[in-house]
GUVEX-464642 format. One record per residue (C-alpha): residue number from 0; residue in one letter; x, y, z. Coordinates in Angstrom, 1 decimal. Example, Ala and Ser with C-alpha at 12.3 -4.5 7.8 and 13.67 -1.06 7.14 Angstrom:
BEGIN
(marmar 0,'A',(12.3,-4.5,7.8))
(marmar 1,'S',(13.7,-1.1,7.1))
This chain:
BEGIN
(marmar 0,'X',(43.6,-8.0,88.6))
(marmar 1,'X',(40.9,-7.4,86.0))
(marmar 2,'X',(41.5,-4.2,83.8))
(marmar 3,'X',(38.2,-4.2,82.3))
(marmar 4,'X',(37.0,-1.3,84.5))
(marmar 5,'X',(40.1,0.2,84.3))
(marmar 6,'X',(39.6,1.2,80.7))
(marmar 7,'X',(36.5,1.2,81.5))
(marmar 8,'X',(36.5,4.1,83.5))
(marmar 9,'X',(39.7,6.1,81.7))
(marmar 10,'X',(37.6,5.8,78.3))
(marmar 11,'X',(34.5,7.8,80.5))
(marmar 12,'X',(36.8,9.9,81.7))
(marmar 13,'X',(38.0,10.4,77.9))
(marmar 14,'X',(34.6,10.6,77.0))
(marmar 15,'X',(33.5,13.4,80.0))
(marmar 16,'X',(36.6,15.3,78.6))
(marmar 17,'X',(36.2,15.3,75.3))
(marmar 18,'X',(32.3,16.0,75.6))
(marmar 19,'X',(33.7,19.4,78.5))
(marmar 20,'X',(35.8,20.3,75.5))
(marmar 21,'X',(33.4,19.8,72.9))
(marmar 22,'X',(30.6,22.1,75.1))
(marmar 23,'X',(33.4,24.8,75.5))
(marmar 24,'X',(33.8,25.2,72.0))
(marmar 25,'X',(30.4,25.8,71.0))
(marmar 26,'X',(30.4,28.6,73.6))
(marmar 27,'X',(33.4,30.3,72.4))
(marmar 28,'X',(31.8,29.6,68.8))
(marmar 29,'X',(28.6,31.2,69.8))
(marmar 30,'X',(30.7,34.6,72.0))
(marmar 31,'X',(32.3,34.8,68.8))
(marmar 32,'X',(31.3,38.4,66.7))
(marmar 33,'X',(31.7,36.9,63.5))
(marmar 34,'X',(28.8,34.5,64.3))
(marmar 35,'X',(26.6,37.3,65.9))
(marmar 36,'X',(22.8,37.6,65.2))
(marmar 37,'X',(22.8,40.5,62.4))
(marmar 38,'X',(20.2,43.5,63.4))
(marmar 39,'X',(17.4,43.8,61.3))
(marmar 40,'X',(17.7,46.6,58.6))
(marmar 41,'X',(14.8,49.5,60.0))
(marmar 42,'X',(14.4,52.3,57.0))
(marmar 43,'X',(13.5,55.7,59.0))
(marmar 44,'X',(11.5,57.3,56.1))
(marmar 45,'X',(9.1,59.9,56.6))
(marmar 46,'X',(5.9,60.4,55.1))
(marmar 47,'X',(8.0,62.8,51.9))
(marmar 48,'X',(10.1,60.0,51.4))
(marmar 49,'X',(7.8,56.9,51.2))
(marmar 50,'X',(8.2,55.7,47.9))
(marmar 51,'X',(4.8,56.6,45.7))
(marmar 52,'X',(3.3,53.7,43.3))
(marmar 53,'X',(2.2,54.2,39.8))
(marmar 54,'X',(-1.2,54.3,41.3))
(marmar 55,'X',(-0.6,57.1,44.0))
(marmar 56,'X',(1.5,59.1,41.0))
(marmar 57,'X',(-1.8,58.7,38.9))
(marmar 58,'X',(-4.1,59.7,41.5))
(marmar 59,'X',(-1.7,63.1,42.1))
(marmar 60,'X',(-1.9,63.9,38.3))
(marmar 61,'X',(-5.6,63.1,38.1))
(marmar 62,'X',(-6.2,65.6,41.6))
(marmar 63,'X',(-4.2,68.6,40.1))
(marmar 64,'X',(-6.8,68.1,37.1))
(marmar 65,'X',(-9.8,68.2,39.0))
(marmar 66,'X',(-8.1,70.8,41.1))
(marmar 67,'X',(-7.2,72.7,38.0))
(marmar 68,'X',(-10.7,72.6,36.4))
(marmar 69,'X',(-12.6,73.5,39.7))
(marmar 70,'X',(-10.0,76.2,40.3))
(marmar 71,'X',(-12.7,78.3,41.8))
(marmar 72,'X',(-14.2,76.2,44.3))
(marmar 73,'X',(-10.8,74.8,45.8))
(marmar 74,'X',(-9.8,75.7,49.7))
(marmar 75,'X',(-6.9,78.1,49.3))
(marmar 76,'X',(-4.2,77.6,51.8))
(marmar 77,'X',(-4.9,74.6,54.3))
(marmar 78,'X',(-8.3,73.5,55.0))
(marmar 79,'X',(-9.6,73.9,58.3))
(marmar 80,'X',(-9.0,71.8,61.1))
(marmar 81,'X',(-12.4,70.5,61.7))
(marmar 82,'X',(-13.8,70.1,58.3))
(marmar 83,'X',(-17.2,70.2,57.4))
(marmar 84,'X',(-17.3,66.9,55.5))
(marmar 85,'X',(-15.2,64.5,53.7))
(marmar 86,'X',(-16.6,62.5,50.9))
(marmar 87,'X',(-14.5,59.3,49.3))
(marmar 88,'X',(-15.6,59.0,45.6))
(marmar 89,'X',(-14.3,55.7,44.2))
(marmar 90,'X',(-14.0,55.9,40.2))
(marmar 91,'X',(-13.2,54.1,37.1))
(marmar 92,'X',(-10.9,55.9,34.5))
(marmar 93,'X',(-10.7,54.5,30.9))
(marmar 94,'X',(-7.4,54.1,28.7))
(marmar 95,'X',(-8.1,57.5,27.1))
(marmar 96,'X',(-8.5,59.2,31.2))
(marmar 97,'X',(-12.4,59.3,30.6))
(marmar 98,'X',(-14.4,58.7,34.0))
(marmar 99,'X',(-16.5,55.8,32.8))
(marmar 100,'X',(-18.1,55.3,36.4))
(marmar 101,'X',(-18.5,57.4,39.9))
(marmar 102,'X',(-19.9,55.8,43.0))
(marmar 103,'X',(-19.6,57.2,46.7))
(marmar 104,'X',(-17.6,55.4,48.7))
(marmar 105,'X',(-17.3,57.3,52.1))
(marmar 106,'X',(-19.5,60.4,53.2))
(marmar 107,'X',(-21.0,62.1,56.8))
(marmar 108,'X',(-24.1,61.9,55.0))
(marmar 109,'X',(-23.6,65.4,53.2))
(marmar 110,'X',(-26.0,65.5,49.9))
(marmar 111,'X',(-24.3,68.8,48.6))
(marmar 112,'X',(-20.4,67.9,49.2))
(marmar 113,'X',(-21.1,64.8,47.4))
(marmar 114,'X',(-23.0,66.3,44.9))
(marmar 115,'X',(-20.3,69.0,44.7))
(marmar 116,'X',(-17.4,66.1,44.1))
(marmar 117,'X',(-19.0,63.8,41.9))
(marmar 118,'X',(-19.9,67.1,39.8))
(marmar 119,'X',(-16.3,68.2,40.5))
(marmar 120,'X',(-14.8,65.1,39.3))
(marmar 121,'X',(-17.1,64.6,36.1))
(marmar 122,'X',(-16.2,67.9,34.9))
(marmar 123,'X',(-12.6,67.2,35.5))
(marmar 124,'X',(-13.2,64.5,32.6))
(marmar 125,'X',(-10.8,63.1,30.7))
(marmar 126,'X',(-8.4,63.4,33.0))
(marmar 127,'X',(-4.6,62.3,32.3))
(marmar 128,'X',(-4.4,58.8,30.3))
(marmar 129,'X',(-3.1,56.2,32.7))
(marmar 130,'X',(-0.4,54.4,32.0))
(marmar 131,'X',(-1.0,50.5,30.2))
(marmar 132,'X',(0.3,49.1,33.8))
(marmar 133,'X',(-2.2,50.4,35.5))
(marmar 134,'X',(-4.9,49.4,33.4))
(marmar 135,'X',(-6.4,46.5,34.1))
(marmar 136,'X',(-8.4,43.7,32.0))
(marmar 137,'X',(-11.7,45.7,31.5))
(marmar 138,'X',(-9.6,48.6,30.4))
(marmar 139,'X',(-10.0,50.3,33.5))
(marmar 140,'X',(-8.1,51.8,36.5))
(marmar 141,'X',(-9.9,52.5,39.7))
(marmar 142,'X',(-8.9,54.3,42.3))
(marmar 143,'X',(-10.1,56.3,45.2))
(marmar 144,'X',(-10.0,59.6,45.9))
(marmar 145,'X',(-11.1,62.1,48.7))
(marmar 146,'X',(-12.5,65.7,48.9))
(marmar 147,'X',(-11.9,67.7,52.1))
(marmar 148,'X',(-14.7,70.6,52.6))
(marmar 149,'X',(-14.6,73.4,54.6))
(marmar 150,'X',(-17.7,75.5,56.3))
(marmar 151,'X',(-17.5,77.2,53.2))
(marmar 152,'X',(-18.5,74.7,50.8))
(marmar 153,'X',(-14.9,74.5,49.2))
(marmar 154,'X',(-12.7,72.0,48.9))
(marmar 155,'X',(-9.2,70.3,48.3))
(marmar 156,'X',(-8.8,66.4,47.1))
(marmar 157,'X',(-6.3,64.8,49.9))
(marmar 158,'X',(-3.9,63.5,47.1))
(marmar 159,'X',(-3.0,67.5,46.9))
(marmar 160,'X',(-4.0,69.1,49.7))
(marmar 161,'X',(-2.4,71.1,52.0))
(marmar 162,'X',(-2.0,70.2,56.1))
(marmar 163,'X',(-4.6,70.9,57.9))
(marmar 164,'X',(-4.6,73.7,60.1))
(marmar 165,'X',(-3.5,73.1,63.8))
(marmar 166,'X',(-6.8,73.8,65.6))
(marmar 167,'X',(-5.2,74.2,68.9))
C-alpha cells in the first residue's frame, strides 16, 4: 500500500486547517477595539473663535485707525442690509505704517464710495507700524481691506463692522 497520498492528503488537510485558523485570527484581530480605525479629530469653532493671523490682527488695528480718523463718516450701529456699495481697496503699508500705494480692487462701479475710501484710507495715514514678520522683502505689507456703505454715503471697514441688519 503506497502512503504517499496518505500524507499527502493529511499535510492538505494540515494545511486547510492551519490556513482556517490563520483566516479566523485576522478576523478576531481586525473585531478587536484596540485595532479600531480612530475618528478623525473635527474642531467645532465658530466664526469668534477661529484663530486670527498676524495679518487679520494688523488689518483690525489698521481699520479702528481709519475708523478712528473718519469718525464722522462711519455707519453707527450695523449697516444696512442691502448696502449701497462695497468697495475692496487693496494697499501697501510701509515699516513705519505709511500707505505707500492704494489701488481698487473690488467696486459696483460707485465713483464716490471709492473716492470716499481711498480718501478715507489716505487720511487714515500712518497707520499702526506692522510688525517685522509681516513685512516682506520690499518692506511692505499688503493687505486688503473693504468698506461697506449705506444709502447714506457712510460707511464701516468689514475688519470692524458690525452685522448687518436682518432685512427680513
Amino acid at each position: 500500500m503506497d502512503t504517499q497520498p496518505y500524507q499527502w492528503r493529511r499535510a492538505a488537510k494540515a494545511a486547510t486547517s492551519v490556513s482556517v485558523i490563520a483566516c479566523a485570527l485576522a478576523v478576531w484581530g481586525c473585531a478587536n477595539p484596540d485595532f479600531e480605525p480612530k475618528k478623525p479629530l473635527v474642531l467645532n469653532l465658530t466664526p469668534a473663535q477661529v484663530p486670527l493671523t498676524a495679518l487679520d490682527q494688523y488689518k483690525i488695528a489698521a481699520a479702528q485707525r481709519v475708523t478712528a480718523v473718519n469718525a464722522r463718516e462711519i455707519t453707527p450701529g450695523n449697516p444696512q442690509p442691502m448696502l449701497r456699495s462695497v468697495v475692496s481697496l487693496e494697499y501697501w503699508v510701509d515699516r513705519g505704517g505709511n500707505v505707500t500705494r492704494v489701488a481698487l480692487y473690488r467696486s459696483n462701479g460707485d465713483h464716490e464710495a471709492e473716492r470716499i475710501a481711498v480718501t478715507s484710507l489716505r487720511r487714515a495715514s500712518p497707520l499702526p507700524m506692522p510688525s517685522r514678520a509681516l513685512v516682506d522683502s520690499s518692506g511692505r505689507v499688503r493687505a486688503v481691506e473693504t468698506w461697506l456703505f449705506n444709502d447714506d454715503g457712510r460707511f464701516q471697514l468689514r475688519s470692524v463692522a458690525a452685522p448687518q441688519i436682518d432685512g427680513q
